[in-house]
Every structure is written in C-alpha cells, then in structure tokens.
Backbone as CSV, one residue per row, in Angstrom:
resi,resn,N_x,N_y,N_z,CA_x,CA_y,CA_z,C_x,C_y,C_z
1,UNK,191.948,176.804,70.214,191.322,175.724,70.978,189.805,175.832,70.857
2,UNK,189.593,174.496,70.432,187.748,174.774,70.508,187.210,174.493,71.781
3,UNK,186.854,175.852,72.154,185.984,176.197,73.393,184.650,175.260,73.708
4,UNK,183.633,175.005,72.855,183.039,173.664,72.726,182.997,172.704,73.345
5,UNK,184.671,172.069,73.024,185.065,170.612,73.223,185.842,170.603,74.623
6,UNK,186.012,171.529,74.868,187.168,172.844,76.142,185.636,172.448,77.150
7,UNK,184.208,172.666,77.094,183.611,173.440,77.724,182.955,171.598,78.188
8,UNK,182.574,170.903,77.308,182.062,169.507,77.211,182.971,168.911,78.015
9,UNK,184.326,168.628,77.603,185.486,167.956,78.607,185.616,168.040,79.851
10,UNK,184.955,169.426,80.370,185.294,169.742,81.632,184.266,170.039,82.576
11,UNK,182.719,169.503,81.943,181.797,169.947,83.106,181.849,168.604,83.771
12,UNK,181.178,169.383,84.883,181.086,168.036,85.952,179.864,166.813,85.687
13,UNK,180.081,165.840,85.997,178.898,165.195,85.902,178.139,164.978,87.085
14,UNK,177.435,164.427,86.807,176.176,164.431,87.410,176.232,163.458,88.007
15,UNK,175.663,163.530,89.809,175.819,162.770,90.826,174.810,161.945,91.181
16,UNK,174.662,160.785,91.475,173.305,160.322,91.985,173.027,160.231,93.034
17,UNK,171.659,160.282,93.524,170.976,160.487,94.944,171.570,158.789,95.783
18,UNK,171.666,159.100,96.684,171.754,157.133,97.314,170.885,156.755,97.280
19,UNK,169.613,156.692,97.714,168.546,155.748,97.286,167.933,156.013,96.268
20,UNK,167.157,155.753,95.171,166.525,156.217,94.326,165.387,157.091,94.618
21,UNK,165.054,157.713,93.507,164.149,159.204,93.744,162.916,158.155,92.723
22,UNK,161.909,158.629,93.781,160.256,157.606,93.312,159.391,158.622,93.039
23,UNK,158.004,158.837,93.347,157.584,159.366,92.795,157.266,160.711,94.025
24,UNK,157.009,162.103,93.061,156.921,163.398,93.990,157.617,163.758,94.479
25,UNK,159.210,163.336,94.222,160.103,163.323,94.540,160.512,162.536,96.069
26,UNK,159.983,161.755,96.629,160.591,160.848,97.568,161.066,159.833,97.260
27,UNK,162.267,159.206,98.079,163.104,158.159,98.232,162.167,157.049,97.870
28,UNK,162.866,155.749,97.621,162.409,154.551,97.536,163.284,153.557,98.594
29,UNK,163.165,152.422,98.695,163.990,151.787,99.365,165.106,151.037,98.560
30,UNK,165.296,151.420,97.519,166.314,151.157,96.732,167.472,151.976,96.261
31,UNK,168.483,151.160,96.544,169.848,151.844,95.901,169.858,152.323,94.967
32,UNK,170.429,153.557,94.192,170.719,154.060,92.576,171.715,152.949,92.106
33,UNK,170.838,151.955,91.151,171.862,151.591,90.426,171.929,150.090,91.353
34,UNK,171.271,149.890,92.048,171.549,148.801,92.714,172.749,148.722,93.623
35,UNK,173.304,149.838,93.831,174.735,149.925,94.256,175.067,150.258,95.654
36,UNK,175.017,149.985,96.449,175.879,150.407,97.647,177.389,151.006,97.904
37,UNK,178.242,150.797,99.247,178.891,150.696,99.787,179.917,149.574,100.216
38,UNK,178.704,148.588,100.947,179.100,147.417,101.214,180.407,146.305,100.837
39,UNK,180.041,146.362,99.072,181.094,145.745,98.654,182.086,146.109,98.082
40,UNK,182.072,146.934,99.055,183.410,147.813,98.331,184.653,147.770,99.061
41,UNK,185.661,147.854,98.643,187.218,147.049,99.505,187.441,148.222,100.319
42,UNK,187.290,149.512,100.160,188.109,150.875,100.649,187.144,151.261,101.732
43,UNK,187.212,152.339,102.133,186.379,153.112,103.135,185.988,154.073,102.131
44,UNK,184.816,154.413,102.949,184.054,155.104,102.360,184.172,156.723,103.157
45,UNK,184.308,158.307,101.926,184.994,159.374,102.603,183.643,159.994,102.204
46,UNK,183.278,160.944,103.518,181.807,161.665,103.758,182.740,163.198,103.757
47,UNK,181.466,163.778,102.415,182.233,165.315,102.788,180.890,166.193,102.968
48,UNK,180.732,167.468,103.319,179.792,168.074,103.520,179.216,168.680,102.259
49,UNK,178.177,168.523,101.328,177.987,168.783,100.454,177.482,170.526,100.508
50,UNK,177.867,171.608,99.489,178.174,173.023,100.007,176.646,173.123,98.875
51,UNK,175.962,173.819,99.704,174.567,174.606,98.791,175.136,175.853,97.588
52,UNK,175.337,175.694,96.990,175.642,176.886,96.052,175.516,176.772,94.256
53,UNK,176.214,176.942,93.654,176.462,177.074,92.573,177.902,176.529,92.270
54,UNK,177.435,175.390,91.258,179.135,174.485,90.742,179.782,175.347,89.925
55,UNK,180.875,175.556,90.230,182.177,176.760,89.604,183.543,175.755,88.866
56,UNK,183.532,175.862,88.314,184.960,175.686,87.564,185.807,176.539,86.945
57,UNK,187.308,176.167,87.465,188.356,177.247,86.826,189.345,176.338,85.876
58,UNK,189.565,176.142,85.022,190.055,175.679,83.487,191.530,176.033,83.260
59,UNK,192.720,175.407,84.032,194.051,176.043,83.456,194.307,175.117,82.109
60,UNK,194.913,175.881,80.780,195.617,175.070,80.075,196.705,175.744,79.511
61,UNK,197.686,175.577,78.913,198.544,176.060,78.097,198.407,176.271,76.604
62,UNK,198.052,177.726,76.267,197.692,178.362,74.279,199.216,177.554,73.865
63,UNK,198.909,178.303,72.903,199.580,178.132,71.592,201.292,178.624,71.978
64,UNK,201.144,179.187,72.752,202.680,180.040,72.941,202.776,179.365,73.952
65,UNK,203.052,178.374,74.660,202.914,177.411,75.506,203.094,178.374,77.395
66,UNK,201.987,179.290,77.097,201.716,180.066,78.213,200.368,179.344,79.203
67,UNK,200.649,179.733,80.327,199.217,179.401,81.044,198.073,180.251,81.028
68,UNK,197.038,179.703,80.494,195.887,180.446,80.315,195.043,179.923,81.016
69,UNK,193.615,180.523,80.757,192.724,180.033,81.796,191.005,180.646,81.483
70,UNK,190.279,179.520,82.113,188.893,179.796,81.320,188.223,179.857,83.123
71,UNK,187.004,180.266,83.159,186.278,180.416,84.319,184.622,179.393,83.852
72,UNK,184.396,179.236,84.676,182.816,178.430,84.232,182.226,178.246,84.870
73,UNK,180.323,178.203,84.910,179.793,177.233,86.143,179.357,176.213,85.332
74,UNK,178.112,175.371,85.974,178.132,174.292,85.604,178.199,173.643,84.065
75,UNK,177.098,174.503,83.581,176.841,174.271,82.359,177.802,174.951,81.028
76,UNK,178.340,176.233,81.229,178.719,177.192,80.354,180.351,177.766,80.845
77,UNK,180.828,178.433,79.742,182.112,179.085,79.766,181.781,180.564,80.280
78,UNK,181.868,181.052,81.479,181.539,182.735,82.042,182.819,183.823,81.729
79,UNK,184.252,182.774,81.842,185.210,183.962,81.571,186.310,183.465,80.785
80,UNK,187.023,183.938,80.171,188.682,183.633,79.715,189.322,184.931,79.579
81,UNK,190.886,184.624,80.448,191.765,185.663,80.732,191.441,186.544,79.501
82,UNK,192.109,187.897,80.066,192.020,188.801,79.570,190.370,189.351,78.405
83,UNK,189.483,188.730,79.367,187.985,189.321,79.064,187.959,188.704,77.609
84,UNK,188.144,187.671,77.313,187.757,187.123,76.141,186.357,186.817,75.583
85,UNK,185.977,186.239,76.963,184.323,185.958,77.057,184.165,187.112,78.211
86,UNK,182.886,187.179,78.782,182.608,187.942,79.915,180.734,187.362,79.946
87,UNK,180.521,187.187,81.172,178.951,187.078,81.542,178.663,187.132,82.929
88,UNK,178.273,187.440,83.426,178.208,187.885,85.169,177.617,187.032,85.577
89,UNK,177.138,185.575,84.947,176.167,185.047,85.484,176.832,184.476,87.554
90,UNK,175.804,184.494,88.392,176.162,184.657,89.764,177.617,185.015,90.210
91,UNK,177.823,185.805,89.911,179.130,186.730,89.944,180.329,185.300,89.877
92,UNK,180.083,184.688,89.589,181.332,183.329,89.777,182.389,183.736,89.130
93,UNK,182.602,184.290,88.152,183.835,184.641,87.532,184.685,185.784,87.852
94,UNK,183.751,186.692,88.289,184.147,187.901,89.184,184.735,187.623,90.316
95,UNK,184.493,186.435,91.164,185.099,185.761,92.601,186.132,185.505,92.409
96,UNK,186.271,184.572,91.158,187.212,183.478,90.756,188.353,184.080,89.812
97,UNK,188.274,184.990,89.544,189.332,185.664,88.799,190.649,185.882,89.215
98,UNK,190.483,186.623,90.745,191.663,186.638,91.645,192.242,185.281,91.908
99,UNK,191.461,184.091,91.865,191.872,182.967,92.685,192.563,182.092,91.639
100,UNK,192.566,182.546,89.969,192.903,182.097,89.189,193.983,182.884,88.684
101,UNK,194.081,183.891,88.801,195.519,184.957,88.621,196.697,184.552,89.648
102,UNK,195.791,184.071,91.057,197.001,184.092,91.838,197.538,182.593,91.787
103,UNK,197.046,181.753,91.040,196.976,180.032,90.982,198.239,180.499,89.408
104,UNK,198.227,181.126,88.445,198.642,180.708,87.622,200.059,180.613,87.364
105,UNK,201.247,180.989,88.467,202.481,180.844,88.580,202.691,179.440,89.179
106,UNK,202.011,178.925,90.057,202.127,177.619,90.565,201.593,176.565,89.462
107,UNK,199.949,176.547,88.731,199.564,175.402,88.310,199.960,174.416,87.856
108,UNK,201.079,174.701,87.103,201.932,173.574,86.457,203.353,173.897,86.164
109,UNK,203.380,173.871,87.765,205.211,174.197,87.849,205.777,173.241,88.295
110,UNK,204.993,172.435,89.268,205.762,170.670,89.541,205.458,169.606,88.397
111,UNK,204.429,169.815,87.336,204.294,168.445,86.579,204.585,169.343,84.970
112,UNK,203.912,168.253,84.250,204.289,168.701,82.952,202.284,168.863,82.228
113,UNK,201.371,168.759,83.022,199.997,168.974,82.273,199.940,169.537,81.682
114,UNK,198.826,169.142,80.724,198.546,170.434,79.516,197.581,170.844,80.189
115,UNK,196.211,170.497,80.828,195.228,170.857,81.347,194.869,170.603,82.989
116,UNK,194.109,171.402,83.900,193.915,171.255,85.305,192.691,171.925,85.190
117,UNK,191.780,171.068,85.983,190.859,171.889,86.260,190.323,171.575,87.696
118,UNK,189.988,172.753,88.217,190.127,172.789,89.829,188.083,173.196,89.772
119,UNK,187.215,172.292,90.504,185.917,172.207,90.309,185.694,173.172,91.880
120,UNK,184.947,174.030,92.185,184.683,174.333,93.214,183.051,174.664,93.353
121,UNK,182.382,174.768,94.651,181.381,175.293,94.925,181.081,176.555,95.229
122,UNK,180.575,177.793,94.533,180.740,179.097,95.134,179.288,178.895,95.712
123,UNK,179.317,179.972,96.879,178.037,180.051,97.718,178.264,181.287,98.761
124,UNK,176.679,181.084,99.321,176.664,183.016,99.843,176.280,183.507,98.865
125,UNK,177.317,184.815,98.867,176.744,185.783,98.371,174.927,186.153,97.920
126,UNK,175.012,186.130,96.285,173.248,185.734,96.400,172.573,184.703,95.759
127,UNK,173.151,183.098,96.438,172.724,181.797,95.689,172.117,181.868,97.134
128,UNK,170.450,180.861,96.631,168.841,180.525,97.368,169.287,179.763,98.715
129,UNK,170.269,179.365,99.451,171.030,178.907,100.441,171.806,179.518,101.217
130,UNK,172.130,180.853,101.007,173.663,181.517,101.061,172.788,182.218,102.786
131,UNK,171.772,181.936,102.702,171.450,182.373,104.807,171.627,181.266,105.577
132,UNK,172.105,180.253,105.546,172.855,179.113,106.099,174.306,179.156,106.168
133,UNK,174.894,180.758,105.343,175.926,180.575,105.324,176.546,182.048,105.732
134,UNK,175.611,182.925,105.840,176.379,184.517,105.954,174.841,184.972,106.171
135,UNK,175.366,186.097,106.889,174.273,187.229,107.321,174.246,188.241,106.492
136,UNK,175.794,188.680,105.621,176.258,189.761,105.485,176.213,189.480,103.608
137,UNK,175.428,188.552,103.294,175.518,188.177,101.762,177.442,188.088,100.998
138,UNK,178.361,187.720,102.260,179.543,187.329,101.335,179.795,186.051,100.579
139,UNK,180.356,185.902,99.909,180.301,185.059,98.943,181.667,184.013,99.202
140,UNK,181.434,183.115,98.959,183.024,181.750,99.181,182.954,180.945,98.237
141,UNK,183.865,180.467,98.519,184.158,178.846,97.595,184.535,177.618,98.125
142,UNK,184.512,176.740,97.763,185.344,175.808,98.659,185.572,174.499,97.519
143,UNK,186.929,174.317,96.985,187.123,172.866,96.064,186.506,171.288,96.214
144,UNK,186.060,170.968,95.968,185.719,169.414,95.841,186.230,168.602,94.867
145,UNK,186.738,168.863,93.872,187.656,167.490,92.931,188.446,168.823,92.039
146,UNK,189.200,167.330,91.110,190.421,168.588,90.633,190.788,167.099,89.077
147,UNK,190.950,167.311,88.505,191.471,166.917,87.478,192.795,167.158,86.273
148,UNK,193.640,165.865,85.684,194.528,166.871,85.540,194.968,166.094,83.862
149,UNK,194.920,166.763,82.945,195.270,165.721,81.408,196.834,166.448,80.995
150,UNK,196.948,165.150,80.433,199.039,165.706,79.919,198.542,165.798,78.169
151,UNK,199.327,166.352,77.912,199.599,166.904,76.539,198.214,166.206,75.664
152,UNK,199.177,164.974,75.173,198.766,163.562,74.181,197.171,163.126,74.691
153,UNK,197.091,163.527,75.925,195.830,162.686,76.027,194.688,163.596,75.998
154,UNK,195.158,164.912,76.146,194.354,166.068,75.760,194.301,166.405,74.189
155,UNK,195.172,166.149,73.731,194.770,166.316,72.088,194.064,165.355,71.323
156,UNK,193.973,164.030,71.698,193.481,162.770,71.163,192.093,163.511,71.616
157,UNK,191.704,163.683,73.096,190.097,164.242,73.441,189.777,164.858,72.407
158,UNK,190.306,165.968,72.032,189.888,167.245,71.651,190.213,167.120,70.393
159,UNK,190.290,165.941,69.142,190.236,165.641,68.645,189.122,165.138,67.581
160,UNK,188.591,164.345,69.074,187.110,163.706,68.721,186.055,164.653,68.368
161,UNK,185.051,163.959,68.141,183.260,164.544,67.979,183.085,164.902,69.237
162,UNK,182.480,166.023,69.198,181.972,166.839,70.658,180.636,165.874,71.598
163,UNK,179.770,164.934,70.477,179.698,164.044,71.245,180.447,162.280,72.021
164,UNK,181.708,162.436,70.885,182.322,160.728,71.816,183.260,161.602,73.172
165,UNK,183.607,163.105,72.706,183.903,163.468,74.530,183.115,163.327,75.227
166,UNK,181.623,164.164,75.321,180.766,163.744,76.128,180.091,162.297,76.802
167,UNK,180.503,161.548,75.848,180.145,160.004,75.993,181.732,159.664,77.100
168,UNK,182.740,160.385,76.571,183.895,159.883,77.325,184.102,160.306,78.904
169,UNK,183.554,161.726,79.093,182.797,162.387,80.093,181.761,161.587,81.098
170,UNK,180.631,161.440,80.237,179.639,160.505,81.248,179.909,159.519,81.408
171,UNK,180.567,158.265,80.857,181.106,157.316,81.263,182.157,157.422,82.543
172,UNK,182.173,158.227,83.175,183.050,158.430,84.486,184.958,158.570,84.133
173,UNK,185.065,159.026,82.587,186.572,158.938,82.600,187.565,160.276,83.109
174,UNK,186.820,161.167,83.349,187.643,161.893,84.079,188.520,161.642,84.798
175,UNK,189.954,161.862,84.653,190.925,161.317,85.844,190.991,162.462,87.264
176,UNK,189.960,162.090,88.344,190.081,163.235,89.135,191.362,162.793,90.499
177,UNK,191.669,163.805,90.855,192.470,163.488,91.437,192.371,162.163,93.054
178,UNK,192.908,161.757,93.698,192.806,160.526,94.711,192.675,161.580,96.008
179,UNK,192.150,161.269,96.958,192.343,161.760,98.324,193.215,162.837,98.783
180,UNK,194.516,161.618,98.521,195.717,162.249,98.868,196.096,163.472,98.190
181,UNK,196.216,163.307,96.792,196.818,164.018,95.495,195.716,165.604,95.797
182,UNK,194.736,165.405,95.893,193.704,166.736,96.353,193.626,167.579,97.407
183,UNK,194.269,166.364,98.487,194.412,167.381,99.591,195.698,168.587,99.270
184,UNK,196.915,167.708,98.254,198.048,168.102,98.469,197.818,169.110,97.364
185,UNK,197.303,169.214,96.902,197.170,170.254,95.670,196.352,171.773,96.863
186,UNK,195.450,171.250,97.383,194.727,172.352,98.064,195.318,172.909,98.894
187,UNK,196.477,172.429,99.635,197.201,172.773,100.768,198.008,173.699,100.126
188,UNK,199.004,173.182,99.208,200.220,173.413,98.618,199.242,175.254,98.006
189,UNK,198.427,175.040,97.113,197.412,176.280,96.695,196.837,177.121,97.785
190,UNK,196.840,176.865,98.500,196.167,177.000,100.072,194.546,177.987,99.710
191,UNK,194.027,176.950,99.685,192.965,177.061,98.522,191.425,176.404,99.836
192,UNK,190.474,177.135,100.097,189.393,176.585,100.866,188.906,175.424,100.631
193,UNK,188.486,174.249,100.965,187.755,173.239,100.421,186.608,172.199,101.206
194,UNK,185.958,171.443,100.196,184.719,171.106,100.868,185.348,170.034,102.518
195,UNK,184.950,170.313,103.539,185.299,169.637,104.397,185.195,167.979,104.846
196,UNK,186.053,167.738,104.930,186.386,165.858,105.099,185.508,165.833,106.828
197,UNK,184.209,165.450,106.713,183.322,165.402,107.937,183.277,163.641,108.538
198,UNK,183.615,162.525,107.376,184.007,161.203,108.283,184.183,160.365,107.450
199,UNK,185.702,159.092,108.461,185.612,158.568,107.065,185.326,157.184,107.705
200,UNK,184.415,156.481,107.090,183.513,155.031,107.735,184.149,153.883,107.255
201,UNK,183.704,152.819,107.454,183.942,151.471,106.626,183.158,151.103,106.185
202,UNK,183.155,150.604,104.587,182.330,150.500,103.914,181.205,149.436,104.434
203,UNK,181.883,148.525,105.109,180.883,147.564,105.054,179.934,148.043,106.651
204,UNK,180.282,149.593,106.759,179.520,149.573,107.780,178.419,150.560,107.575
205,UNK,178.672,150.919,106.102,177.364,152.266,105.862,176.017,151.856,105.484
206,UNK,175.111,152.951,106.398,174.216,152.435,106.390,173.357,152.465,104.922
207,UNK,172.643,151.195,104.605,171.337,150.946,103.653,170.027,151.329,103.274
208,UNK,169.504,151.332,104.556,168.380,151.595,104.725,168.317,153.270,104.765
209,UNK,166.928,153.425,104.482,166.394,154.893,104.158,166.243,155.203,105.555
210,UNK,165.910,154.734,106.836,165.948,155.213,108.224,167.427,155.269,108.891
211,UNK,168.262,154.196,108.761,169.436,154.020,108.664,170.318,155.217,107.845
212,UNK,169.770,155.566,106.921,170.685,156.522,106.193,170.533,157.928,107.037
213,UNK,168.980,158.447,107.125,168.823,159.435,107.696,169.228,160.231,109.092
214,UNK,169.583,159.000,109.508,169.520,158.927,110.700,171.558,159.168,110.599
215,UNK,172.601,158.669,110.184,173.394,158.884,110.088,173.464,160.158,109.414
216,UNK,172.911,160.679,108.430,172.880,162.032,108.088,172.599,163.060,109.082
217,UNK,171.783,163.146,110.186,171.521,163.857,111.093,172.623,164.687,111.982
218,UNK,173.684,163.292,112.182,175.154,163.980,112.574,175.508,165.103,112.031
219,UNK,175.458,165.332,110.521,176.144,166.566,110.039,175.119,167.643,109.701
220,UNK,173.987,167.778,110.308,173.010,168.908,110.131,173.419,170.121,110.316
221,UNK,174.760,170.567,111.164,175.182,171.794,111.000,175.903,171.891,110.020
222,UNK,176.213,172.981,109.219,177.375,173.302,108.469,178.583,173.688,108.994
223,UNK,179.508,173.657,108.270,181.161,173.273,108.641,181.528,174.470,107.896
224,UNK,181.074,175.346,106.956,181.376,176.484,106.207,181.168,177.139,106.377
225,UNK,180.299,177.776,107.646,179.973,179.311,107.272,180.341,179.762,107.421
226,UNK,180.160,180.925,106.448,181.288,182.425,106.438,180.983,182.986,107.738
227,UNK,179.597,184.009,107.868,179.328,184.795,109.079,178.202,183.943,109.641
228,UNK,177.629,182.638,109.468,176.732,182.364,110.200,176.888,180.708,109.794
229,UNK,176.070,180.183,110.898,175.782,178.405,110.544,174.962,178.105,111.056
230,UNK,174.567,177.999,109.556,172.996,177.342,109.558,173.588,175.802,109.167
231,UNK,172.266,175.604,108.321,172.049,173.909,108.038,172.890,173.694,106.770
232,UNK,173.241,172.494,106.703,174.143,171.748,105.624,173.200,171.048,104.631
233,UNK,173.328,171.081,103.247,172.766,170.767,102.490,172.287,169.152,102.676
234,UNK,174.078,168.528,102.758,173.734,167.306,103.111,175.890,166.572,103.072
235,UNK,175.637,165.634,101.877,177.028,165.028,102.509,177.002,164.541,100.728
236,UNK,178.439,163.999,100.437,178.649,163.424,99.498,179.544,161.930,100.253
237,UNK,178.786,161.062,99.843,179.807,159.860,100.354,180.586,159.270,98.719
238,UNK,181.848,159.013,99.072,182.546,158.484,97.699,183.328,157.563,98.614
239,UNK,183.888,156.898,97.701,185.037,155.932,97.879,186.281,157.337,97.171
240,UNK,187.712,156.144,97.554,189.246,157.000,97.474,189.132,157.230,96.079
241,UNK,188.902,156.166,95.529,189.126,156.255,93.643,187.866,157.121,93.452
242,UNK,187.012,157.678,93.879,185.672,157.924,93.398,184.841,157.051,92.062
243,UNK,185.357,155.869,92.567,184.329,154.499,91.641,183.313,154.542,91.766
244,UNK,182.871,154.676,93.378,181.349,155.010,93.684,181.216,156.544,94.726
245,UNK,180.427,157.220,94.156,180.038,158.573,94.722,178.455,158.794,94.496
246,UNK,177.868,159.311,96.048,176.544,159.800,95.860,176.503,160.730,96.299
247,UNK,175.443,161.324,96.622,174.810,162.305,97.237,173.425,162.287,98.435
248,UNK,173.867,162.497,99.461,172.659,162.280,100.276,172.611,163.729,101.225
249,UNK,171.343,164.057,100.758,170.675,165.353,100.804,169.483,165.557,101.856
250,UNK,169.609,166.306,102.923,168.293,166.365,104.109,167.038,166.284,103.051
251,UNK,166.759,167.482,102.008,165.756,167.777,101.923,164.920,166.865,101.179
252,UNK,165.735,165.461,100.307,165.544,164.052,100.182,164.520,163.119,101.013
253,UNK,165.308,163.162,101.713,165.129,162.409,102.945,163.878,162.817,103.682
254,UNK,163.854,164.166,104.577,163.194,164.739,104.703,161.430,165.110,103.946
255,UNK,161.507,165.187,102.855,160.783,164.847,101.788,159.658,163.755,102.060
256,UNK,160.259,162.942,101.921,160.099,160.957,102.243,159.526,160.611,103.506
257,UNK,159.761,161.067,104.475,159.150,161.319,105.843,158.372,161.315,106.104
258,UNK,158.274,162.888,105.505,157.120,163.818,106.057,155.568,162.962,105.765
259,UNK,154.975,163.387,106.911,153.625,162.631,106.910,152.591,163.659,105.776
C-alpha cells in the first residue's frame, strides 16, 4: 500500500473560521465564504472544540486480508503496527497505540470496509493548552469525526495521482460519518469524544460578530478536563451532513475586541 496516497486520503481538512479573518488577525463582519447557517434546512450541532493536537488512527485490511493499522497527526504518518514507522512526535502514537490494539477485534466486524479512520484530538499532556486541562500534565483524547471506504472505492482512490486524491480530499469528499452513525460507533468502542454542548436552529444562529461572541461565551468553560477546567478553546458548529462546518474560537473573537 502506498503510504503517500494512505497518508493524503486521510488527513483532515481544514476548517474555516465563521466570520472571516481581516487584517492582524481580527474578524471582519463577514461570513467565510459568504455562508451562514440560516439557510440551511437541519439544525445546526455545537461541539466543544478540544485545544490539542489532531491525531488520527488509520484501520485497513494488508494483503492477507488482516486488520492493520497506521497512527498519525495532522500532517504525517507517526506509527504502523508492529513499529514499521516510529517518530515520537507529541507522544500521539505512544497514547494511541493501546487504543488501536484494543479497537482492532471490533473495527470491522459489523460491516465489510476496507478502510476506517477514527480522527481524534489528543491534548494535555505537553501540547501549549494542556493547563486548561490537567494540573498533573496527563494526556487524553477525545474523537470528533470518523470515516469509513469499502473495498472498490478505496482502490479506485488509491489508484489515482497523489494529487486528484488530494483535490478529492479538499473538495469535501470524505464520507464522514452522520451524527447518529458516530455516536454509535463511539459508544459501541466506548471510546471518549468531543462533547455535543448544543444543538440550535439554524435559522436561529447568530450572524453578527457581537451576536456570535456573545453566544460563544456560554461555553467558556471546558467540558474535558482531565484534572482541571480551565477555558475551552472554542466550539465547532456543523450541520448533521457536515455540508457546512466552522470553527468559532474565543481567541478570534477576543482578538477583534480588544481595544
């Protein structure tokens, strides 16, 4: 398997701020993208966005149609079973090792996937946030999306030029899992995850940059901490399908304010 096309397929993409980022880094009074909430048919689901470092764990099935498994953070491949790769970068693979040994009798014992990949946030330990979250420098995780490809549609990917995946990637085609399908995967795994903090109506979220902040204020505590709770990074608002997903962040906001 080319690790490459393995490593491109499966990073996360990249989220946008809700209002646009102007200059010096403060808000503008404009939507990313022109886009709201508003017209959108579903409700809109607020989760607590976790300060840390983006982790990914990579199940697929080799050649001997066994379950294997790759470790990663955002950008790069950190582990594959049996020490194939190895890099310590913020111990993420060292965390995630156990949580992927003990995942690999279940991963694909109810469906038929060739590939799963379970995206999480590690934090604590020693990521620039982790005193909002522990006194004692321990380290956690907690899932936020999950994705899942069957055989055929994983070989056609991995087929292509390492850039029409990436193009297939940023174009939003990841099939991540729905609400439902994520909770039931996390439960069933009994697996930590980012916390479901509210779920609104679309046509009732707020627009405005005072309006926004001001609804952000509600979740200023964190919902995660290991040995302590401090402050929350901020929130991710998405819709069920994740058609539309942002990110709205205190220190944004905050930013923009300040006199």
């Amino acid at each position: 398997m080319d690790l490459k096309k393995i490593n491109s397929l499966t990073k996360y993409p990249s989220i946008l701020t809700y209002h646009k980022l102007g200059e010096k880094g403060r808000l503008t009074d404009g939507l990313s993208e022109e886009r709201g909430f508003l017209n959108e048919a579903d409700s809109v689901y607020v989760y607590e966005k976790v300060d840390g470092e983006n982790a990914r764990i990579i199940f697929f099935q080799n050649e001997n149609k066994e379950v294997d498994y790759l470790i990663g953070s955002r950008e790069e491949l950190l582990y594959a079973k049996g020490d194939r790769i190895g890099n310590p970068y913020g111990n993420i693979a060292e965390f995630l090792k156990p949580v992927a040994e003990r995942l690999l009798g279940l991963i694909f014992s109810q469906n038929d996937w060739a590939l799963t990949v379970v995206y999480q946030e590690s934090y604590g330990g020693k990521t620039k946030a982790a005193k909002h979250y522990t006194e004692s420098k321990t380290q956690g995780s907690r899932v936020f999306d999950i994705f899942s490809l069957a055989k055929e549609e994983l070989e056609r990917l991995l087929a292509l030029p390492q850039e029409k995946i990436a193009e297939w990637r940023d174009h939003g085609n990841q099939p991540f899992y729905s609400e439902n399908d994520k909770l039931a995967f996390v439960q069933a795994a009994e697996l930590p995850y980012a916390p479901l903090l509210s779920e609104e109506a679309a046509a009732n979220f707020p627009t405005t940059l005072e309006d926004t902040f001001a609804f952000l204020q509600a979740f200023e505590q964190t919902m995660v901490g290991i040995d302590a709770e401090g402050k929350s990074e901020g929130v991710i608002a998405r819709t069920a399908d994740r058609r539309l997903i942002r990110k709205i962040r205190f220190e944004d906001y905050e930013r923009t304010f300040r006199k």
